[in-house]
N, C-alpha and C positions, 0 to 999 in steps of 0.2 A: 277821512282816513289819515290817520297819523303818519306821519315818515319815521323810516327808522333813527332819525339823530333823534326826533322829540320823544321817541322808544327810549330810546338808550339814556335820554336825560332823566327820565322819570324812576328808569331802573337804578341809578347811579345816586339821585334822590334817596332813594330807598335804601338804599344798603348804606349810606350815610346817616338816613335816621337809625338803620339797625346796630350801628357800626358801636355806638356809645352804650345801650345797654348791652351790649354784646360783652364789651370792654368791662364794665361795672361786674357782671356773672364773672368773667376770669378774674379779677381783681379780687375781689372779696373770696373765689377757691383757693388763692393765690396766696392770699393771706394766710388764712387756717389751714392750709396745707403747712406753711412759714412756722406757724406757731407747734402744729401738729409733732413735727418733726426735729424741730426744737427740743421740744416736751419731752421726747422720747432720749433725746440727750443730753440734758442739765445734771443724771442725778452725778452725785458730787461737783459738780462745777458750777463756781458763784454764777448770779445771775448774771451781773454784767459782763464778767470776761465769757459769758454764752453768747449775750448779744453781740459783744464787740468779734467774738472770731463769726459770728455769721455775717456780720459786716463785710469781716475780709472778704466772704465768699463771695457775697453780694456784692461788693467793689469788683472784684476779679471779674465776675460775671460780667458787667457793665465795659468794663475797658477792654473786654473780648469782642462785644458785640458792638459798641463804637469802631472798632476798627476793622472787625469783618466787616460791618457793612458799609464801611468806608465813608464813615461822620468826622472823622479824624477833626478834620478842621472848624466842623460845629464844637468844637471841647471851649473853645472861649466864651460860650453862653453860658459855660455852669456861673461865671460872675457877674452875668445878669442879675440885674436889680432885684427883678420880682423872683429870677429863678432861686438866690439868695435867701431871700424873706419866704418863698413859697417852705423853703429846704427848711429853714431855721425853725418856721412852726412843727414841724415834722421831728422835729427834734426833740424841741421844747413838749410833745405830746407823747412822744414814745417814754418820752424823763418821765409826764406826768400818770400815763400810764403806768409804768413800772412801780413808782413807789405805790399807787391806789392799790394795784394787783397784790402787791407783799401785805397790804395792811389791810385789805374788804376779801369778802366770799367773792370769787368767781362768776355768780350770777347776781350779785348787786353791780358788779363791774360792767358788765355785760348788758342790763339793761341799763343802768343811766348814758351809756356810748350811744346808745339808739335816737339820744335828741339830736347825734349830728346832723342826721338827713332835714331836720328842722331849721337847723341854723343853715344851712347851705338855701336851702328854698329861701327864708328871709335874709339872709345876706345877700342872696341873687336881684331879690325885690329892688334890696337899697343902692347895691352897687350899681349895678345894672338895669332895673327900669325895667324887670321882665315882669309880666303879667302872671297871676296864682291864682285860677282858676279854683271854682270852688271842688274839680275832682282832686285835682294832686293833693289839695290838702286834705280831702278825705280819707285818698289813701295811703297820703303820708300816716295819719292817726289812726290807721288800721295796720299797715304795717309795724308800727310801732306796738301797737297793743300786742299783735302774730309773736313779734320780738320777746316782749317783758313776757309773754307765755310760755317761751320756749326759756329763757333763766327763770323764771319764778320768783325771783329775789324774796329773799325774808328780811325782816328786820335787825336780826344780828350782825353784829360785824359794823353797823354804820357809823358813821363819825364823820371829824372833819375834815378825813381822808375822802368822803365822799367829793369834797369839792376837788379834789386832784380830779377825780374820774370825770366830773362836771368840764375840770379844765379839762381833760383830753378832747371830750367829744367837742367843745367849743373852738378848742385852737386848730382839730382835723377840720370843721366847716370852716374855718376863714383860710386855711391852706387851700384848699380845692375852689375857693372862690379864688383867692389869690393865682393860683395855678391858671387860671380863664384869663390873668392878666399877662401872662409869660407871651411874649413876642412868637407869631409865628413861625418863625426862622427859623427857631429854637428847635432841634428835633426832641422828642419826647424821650427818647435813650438819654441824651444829655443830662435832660430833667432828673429823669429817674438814676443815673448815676451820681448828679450830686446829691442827690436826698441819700443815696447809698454813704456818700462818704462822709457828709456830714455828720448823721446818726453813726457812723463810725468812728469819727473824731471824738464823740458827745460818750459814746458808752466806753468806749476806752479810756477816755481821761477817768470816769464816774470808776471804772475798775480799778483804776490805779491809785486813788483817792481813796476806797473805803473798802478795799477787797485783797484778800491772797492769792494767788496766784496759782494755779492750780494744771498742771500739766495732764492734759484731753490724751484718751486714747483714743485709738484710731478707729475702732466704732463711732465714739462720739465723732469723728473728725471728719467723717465719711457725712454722718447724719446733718452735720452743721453745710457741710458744703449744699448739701441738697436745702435745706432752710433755706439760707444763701441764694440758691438759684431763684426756688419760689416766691422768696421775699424781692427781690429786684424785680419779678416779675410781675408783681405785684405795683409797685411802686408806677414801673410804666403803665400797667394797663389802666390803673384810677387815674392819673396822670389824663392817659388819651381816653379815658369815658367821659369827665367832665367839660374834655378841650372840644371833644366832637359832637356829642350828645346833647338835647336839649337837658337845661338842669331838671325840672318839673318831672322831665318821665327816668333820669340819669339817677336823682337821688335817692329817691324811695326803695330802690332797687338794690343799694347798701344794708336791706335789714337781710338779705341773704345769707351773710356774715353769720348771724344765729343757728340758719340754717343749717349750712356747713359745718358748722360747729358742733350742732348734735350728730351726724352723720359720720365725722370725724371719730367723736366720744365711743359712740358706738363700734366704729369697728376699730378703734386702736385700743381703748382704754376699757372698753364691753361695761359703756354705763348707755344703760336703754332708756333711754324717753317713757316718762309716764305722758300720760292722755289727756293733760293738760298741754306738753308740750308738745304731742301732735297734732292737736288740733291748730296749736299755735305756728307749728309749720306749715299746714295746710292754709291756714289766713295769710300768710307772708305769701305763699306762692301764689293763690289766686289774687292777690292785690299785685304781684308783680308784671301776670299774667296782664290784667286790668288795666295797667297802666301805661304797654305799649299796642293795644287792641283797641282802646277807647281813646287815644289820644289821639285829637284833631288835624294833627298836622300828618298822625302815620295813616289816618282814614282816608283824606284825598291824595297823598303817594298814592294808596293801594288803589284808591279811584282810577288813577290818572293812569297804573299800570294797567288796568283791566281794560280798558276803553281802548 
C-alpha cells in the first residue's frame, strides 16, 4: 500500500509532465490569437510601427505582471547571458519573419516554419545528449506533413526570400534550445518580458529606418493592446513548455500553430478550409494526441498513479 506522500509525489510527477504540453497548446493559441488581432489592425498602418506599438503593449503587460507578482527583484536576469542571446534570436526571427511574409504566399511561409519542431529535437540531441526515440521522430514527420496540408503551399511566390523563412524556423529552434540554458533563478515573466522589449527595440528602430509614421485610431489602438497582451503571453508560455516539458513530446506539439491558424481564418476572415486541410488538422491532432498517451515516461506516471 502506498502512503500518501509516495501518492502525492507521483501525482505532482504528473501534472509536471503535463505541465509543458499544456504550456506548448496556450503558447502557439497565444500566438495566432497575437497575429489574429494584429491582422484585424494594420489596415493603414505600416508594418513595423504595427509591431512596435504591440511591443509597447506587450512591454506594459510584462512590467504589470513582474511587479504584481512581486518578481520585482528578478528584473536583473533580463541581462543574463543566455536570457540575452535566448531574446536576440527572437529578434533576429521575428526581422526574418517579417521581410519572408512581405515577399512569399502565406502558406509557403507557414509550411517551411514547420521544420522548427525539427531543429529543436536535433539540437536537443546535440546540445544535450537526449535520446530520439524512433516515435517522436515519426511523429515529428507526421505532424509536419498534418502542417504543409493545412498551407498547401504552391510553387509561386518562391525565391531567395524562401531562405529568410528557412532562417526564422532555424533561429526560433536554437532559441528554445537556448531558452533550456537560462538559469533557473530566472523567472519565466523575466524571460518573456525581455523578448517583449527587445523585439520592441528591434521593430521600432526597423519603423524608424524605412517607414512613415502613421497615427493609429483608437480601434486600432484598443486591438494592438490586446495583440500585445496575447503575444507576451505567448512569449511566457513557450518559454515555460520548453523549460518544463520533456523536448521530444514538448516539440511536436508546435504544428498546433497551423491549427489555430485555420480556426482563426475561419471565423474572423470566413476562409473555410478545403479537405485537404482538414484532414491535415485532423493528422496534427491525432499525432499530438499520440505523443503524450504513448510517451514512456507519461505511461509509468499514469502507472505509478493507478497503483
Amino acid at each position: 500500500m502506498r502512503s500518501k506522500k509516495t501518492t502525492g509525489e507521483s501525482l505532482s510527477a504528473l501534472d509536471r509532465f503535463y505541465a509543458g504540453p499544456l504550456a506548448m497548446v496556450g503558447a502557439t493559441g497565444c500566438y495566432v490569437a497575437s497575429d489574429t488581432t494584429m491582422k484585424l489592425a494594420t489596415a493603414g498602418l505600416p508594418l513595423y510601427e504595427t509591431l512596435a506599438l504591440r511591443g509597447v503593449f506587450a512591454t506594459a503587460c510584462g512590467v504589470l505582471l513582474v511587479f504584481v507578482t512581486g518578481q520585482v527583484r528578478a528584473i536583473p536576469g533580463l541581462i543574463d547571458r543566455w536570457v540575452l542571446t535566448r531574446n536576440a534570436l527572437e529578434l533576429a526571427a521575428v526581422i526574418c519573419y517579417i521581410d519572408a511574409l512581405v515577399n512569399l504566399p502565406i502558406a509557403n511561409v507557414i509550411a517551411i516554419l514547420q521544420i522548427t519542431p525539427l531543429v529543436v529535437l536535433l539540437g536537443a540531441r546535440i546540445a544535450f545528449k537526449e535520446r530520439l526515440g524512433a516515435a517522436p521522430m515519426v511523429c515529428i514527420l507526421l505532424g509536419f506533413t498534418g502542417a504543409v496540408m493545412i498551407a498547401h503551399p504552391t510553387g509561386e511566390g518562391l525565391s531567395s526570400y524562401a531562405l529568410l523563412a528557412i532562417g526564422t524556423a532555424f533561429l526560433g529552434g536554437v532559441r528554445d534550445i537556448v531558452g533550456r540554458m537560462v538559469p533557473v533563478r530566472i523567472a519565466g515573466l523575466v524571460v518573456a518580458l525581455g523578448a517583449s522589449i527587445i523585439v520592441l527595440i528591434g521593430t521600432a528602430a526597423m519603423h524608424l529606418i524605412i517607414e512613415r509614421t502613421v497615427v493609429p485610431s483608437l480601434k486600432q489602438v484598443s486591438l494592438l493592446s490586446g495583440s500585445g497582451f496575447f503575444l507576451f503571453s505567448g512569449h511566457y508560455l513557450l518559454y515555460s513548455a520548453y523549460k518544463s516539458g520533456p523536448i521530444a513530446v514538448v516539440a511536436p506539439l508546435y504544428y498546433l500553430v497551423a491549427l489555430w491558424a485555420i480556426f482563426a481564418g475561419a471565423l474572423f476572415f470566413r476562409t473555410v478550409p478545403d479537405a485537404l486541410a482538414i484532414a491535415g488538422m485532423v493528422l496534427v491532432v491525432l499525432t499530438g494526441a499520440a505523443i503524450i498517451v504513448f510517451d514512456p515516461k507519461h505511461k509509468g506516471k499514469r502507472s505509478a498513479r493507478v497503483d
